[in-house]
C-alpha positions as a Markdown table, in Angstrom:
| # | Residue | x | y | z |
|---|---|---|---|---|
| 1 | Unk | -41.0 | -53.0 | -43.8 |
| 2 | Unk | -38.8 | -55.5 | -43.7 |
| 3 | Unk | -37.3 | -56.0 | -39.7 |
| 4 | Unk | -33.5 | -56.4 | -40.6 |
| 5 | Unk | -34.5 | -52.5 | -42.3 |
| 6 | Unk | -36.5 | -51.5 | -39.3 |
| 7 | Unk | -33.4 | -52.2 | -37.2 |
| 8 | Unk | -30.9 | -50.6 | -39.0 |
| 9 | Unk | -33.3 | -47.6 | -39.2 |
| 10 | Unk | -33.7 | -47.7 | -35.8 |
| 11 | Unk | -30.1 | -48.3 | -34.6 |
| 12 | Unk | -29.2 | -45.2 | -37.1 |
| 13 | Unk | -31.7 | -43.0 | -35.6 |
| 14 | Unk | -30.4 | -44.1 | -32.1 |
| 15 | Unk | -26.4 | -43.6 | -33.1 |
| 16 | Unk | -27.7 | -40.2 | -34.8 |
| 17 | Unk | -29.4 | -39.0 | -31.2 |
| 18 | Unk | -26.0 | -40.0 | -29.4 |
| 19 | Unk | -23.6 | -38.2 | -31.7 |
| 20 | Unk | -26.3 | -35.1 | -31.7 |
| 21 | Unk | -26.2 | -35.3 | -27.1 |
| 22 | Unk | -22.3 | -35.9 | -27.6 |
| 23 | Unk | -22.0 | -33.1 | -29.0 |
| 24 | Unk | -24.5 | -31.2 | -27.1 |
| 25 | Unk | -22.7 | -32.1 | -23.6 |
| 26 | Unk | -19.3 | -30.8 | -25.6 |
| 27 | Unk | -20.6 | -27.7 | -26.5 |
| 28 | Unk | -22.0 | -27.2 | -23.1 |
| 29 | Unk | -18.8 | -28.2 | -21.8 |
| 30 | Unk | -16.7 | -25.7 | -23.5 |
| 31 | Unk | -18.9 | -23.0 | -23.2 |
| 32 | Unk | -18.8 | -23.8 | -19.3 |
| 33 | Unk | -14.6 | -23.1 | -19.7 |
| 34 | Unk | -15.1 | -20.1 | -21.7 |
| 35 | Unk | -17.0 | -18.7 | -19.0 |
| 36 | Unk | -14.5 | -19.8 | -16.8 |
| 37 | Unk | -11.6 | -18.6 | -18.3 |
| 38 | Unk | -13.8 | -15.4 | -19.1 |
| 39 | Unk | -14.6 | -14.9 | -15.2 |
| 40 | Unk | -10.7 | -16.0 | -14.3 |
| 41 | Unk | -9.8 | -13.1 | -16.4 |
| 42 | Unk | -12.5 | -10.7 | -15.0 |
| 43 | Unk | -10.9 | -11.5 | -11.6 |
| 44 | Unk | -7.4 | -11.1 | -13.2 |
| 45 | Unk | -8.4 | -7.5 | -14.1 |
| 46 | Unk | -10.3 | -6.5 | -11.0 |
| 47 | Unk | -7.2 | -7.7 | -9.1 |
| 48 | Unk | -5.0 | -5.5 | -11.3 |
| 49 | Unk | -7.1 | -2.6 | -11.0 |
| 50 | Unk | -7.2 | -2.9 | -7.2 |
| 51 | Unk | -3.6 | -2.6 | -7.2 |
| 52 | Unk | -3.4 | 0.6 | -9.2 |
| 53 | Unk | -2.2 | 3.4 | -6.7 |
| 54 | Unk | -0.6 | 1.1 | -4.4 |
| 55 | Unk | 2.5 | 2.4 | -3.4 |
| 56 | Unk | 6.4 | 1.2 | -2.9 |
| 57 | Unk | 8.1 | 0.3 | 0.5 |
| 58 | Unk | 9.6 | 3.3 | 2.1 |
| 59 | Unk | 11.7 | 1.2 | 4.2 |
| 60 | Unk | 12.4 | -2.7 | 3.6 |
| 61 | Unk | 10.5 | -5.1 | 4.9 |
| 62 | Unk | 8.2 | -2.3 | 5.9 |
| 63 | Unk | 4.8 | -4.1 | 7.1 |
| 64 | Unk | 6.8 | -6.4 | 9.5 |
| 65 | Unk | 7.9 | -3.0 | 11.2 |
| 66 | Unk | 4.4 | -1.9 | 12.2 |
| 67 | Unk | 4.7 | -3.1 | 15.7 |
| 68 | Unk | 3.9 | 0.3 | 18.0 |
| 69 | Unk | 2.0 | 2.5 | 16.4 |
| 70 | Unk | -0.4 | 2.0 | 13.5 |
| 71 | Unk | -2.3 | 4.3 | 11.8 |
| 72 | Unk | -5.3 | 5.4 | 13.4 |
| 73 | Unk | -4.2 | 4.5 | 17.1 |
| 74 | Unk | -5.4 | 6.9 | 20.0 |
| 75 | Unk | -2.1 | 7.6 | 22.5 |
| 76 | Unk | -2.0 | 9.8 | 25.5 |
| 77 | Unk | 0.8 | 10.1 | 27.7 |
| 78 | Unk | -0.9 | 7.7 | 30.0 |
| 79 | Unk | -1.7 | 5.4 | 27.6 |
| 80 | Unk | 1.2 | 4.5 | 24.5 |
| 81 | Unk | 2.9 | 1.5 | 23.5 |
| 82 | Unk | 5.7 | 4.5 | 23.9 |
| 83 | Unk | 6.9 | 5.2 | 27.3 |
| 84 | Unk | 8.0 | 7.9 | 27.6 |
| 85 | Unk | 4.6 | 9.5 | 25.8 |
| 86 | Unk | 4.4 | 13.4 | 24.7 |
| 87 | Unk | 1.8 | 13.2 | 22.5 |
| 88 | Unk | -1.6 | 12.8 | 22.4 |
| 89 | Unk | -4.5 | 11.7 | 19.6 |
| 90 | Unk | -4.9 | 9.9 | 16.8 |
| 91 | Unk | -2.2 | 8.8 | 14.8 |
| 92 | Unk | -2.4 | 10.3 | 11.5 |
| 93 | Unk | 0.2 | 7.9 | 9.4 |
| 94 | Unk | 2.5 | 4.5 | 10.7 |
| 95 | Unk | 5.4 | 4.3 | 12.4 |
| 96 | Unk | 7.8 | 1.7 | 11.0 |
| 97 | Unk | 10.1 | 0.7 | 13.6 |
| 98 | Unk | 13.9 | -0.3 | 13.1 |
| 99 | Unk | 15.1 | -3.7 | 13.7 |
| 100 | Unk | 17.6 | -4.0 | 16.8 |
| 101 | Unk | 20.9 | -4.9 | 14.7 |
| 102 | Unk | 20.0 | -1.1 | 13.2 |
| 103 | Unk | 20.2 | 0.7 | 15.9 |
| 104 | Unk | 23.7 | 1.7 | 15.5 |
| 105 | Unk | 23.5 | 1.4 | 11.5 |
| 106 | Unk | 22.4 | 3.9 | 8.2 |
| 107 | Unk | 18.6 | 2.9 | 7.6 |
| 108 | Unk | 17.7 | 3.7 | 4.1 |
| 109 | Unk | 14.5 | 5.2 | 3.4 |
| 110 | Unk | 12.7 | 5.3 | -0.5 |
| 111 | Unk | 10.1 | 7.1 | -2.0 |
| 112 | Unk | 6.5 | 5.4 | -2.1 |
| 113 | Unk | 5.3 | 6.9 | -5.1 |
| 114 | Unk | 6.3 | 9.8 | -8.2 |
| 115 | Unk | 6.5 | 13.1 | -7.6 |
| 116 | Unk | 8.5 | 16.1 | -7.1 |
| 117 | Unk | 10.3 | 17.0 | -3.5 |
| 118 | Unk | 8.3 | 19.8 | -1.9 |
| 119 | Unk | 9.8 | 20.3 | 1.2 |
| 120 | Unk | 12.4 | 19.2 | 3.5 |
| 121 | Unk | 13.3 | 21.0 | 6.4 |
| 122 | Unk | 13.9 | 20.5 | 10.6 |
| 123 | Unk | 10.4 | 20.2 | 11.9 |
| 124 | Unk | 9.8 | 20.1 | 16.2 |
| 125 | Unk | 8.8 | 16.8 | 17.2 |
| 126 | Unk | 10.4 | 15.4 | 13.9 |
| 127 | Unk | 13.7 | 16.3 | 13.6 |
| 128 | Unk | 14.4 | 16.1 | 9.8 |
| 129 | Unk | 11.2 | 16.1 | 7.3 |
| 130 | Unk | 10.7 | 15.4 | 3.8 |
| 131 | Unk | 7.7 | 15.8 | 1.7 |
| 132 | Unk | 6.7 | 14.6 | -1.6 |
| 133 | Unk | 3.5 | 15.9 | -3.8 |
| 134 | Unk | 2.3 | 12.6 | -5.0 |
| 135 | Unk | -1.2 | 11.2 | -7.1 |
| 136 | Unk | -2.5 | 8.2 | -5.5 |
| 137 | Unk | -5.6 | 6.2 | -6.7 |
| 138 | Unk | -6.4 | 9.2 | -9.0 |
| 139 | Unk | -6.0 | 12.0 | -6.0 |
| 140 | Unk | -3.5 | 14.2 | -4.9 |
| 141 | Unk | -1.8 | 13.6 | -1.7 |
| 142 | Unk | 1.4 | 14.9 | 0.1 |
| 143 | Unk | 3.5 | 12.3 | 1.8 |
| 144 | Unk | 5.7 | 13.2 | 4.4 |
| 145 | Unk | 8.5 | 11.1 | 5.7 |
| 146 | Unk | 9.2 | 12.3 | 9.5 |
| 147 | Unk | 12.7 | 11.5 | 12.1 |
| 148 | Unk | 14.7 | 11.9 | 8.8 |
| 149 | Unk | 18.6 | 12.9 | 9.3 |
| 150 | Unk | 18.4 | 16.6 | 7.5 |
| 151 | Unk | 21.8 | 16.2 | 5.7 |
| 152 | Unk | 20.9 | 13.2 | 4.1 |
| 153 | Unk | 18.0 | 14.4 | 1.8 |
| 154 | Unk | 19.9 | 15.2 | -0.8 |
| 155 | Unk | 17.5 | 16.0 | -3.8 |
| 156 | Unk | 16.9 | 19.6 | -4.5 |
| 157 | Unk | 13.4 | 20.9 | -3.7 |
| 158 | Unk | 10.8 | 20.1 | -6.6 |
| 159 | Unk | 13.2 | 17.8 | -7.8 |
| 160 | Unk | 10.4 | 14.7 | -9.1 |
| 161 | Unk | 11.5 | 11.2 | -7.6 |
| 162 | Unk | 10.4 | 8.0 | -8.7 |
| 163 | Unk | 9.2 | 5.1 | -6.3 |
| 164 | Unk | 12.1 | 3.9 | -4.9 |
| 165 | Unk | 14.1 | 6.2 | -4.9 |
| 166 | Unk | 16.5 | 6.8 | -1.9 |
| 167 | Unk | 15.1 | 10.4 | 0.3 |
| 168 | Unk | 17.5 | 9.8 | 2.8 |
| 169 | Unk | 18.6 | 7.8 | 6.1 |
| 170 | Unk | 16.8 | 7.7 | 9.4 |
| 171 | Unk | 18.2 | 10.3 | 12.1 |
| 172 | Unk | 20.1 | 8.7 | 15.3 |
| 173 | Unk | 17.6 | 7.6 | 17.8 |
| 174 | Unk | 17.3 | 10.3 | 21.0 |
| 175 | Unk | 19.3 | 12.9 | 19.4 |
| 176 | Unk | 18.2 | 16.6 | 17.7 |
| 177 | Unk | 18.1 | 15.0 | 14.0 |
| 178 | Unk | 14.7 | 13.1 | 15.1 |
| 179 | Unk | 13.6 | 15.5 | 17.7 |
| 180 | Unk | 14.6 | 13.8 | 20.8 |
| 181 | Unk | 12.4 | 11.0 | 19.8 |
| 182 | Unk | 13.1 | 7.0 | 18.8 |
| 183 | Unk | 14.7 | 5.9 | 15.8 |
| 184 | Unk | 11.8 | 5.1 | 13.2 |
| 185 | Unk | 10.3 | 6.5 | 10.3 |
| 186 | Unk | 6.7 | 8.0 | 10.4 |
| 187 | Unk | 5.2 | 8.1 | 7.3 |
| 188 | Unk | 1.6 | 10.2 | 6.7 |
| 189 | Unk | 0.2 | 10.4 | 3.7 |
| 190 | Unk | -2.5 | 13.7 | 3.6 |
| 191 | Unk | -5.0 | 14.1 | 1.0 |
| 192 | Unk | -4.7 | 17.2 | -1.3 |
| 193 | Unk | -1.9 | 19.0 | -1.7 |
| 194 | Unk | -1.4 | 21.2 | 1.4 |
| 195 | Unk | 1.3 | 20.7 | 3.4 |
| 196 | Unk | 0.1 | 19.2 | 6.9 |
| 197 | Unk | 2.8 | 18.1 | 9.2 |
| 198 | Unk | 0.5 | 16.9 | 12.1 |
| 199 | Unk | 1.5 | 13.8 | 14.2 |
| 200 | Unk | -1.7 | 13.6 | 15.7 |
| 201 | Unk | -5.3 | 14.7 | 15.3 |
| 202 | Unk | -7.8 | 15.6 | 17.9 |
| 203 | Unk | -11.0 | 13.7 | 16.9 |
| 204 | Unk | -11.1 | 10.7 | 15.1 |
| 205 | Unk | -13.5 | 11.9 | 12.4 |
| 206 | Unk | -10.0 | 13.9 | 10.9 |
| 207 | Unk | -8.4 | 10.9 | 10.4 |
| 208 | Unk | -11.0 | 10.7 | 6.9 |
| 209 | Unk | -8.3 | 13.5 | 5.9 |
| 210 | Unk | -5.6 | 10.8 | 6.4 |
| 211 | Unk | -4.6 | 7.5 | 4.2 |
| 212 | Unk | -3.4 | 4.3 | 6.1 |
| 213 | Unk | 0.0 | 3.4 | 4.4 |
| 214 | Unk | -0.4 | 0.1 | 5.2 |
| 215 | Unk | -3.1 | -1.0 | 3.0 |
| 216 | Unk | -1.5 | 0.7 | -0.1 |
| 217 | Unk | 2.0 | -0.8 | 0.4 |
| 218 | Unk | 2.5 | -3.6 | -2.4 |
């Protein structure tokens, strides 16, 4: 064969198995950002679906308010970032404390999640209490919003409310309308759909009956 041929044979070949690893490396390429963009989605999704049964502030900037009692937190009259103390056990829901400009001021508080008004009511060691039948992450709870002022609930009992939407005010600090007790807003959310008002519970095992509201605020 003549060698001019040889070569051009050659160099074809050698042009041919370039174009064909080119195209290979391409290929691999985009299949790498399809699975990519495939496993970005996937996380996309999962992160949606984590969020499903989160619920809605009751209180603006509610999570910065968190700053005495937690959900979950053992107290004792001897022992309370409260002082004075008249309670004791585990803390069944979070207290969201007011800001000190609000002392003397109307504090709105919303509804976390849909459903209807079940009870609202003056409640000792509450003052004014309002409590919502509620489904959260597929499960029914009750919700109940404690140290409420009693005239300011105004919707009617089973009356359905959507997140956000106003239950009332807080109730003035040290006075009947929160039970002698600071001005803040407990919040407990109970799974099922019995009506538990406790503060407190005597072991810690009881708080499995509880939900935190501070990992399903948004």
């Amino acid at each position: 064969m003549d060698k001019k041929i040889l070569v051009l044979v050659f160099s074809s070949a050698f042009l041919l198995s370039g174009c064909s690893a080119t195209s290979l490396l391409q290929t691999q390429e985009q299949s790498a950002q399809i699975e990519t963009k495939n496993s970005l989605d996937d996380i996309t999704t999962q992160t949606n679906e984590d969020k499903k049964g989160m619920i809605s502030e009751p209180i603006n900037n509610a999570l910065a308010r968190i700053t005495k009692k937690p959900s979950g937190l053992k107290v004792s009259p001897d022992h309370s970032p409260i002082n004075p103390e008249k309670f004791s056990g585990y803390h069944t829901g979070a207290d969201f404390e007011i800001f000190p400009e609000e002392e003397k001021t109307e504090v709105n508080i919303y509804s976390v999640c849909a459903g209807p008004l079940i009870l609202k009511k003056y409640v000792s060691g509450y003052g004014g209490v309002a409590v919502q039948q509620c489904i959260i992450n597929n499960g029914d709870v009750t919700v109940i919003y404690g140290h409420l002022k009693l005239s300011s609930i105004l919707a009617e009992l089973n009356q359905e409310l959507s997140p956000g939407n106003k239950i009332g005010i807080l109730g003035q600090g040290s006075s009947q309308e929160t039970d002698g007790e600071r001005k803040h807003l407990h919040l407990g959310i109970h799974k099922g759909k019995t009506i538990t008002l406790l503060g407190y519970v005597e072991s810690q095992d009881l708080l499995s009956e509880w939900i935190d509201p501070a990992i399903l605020i948004k």
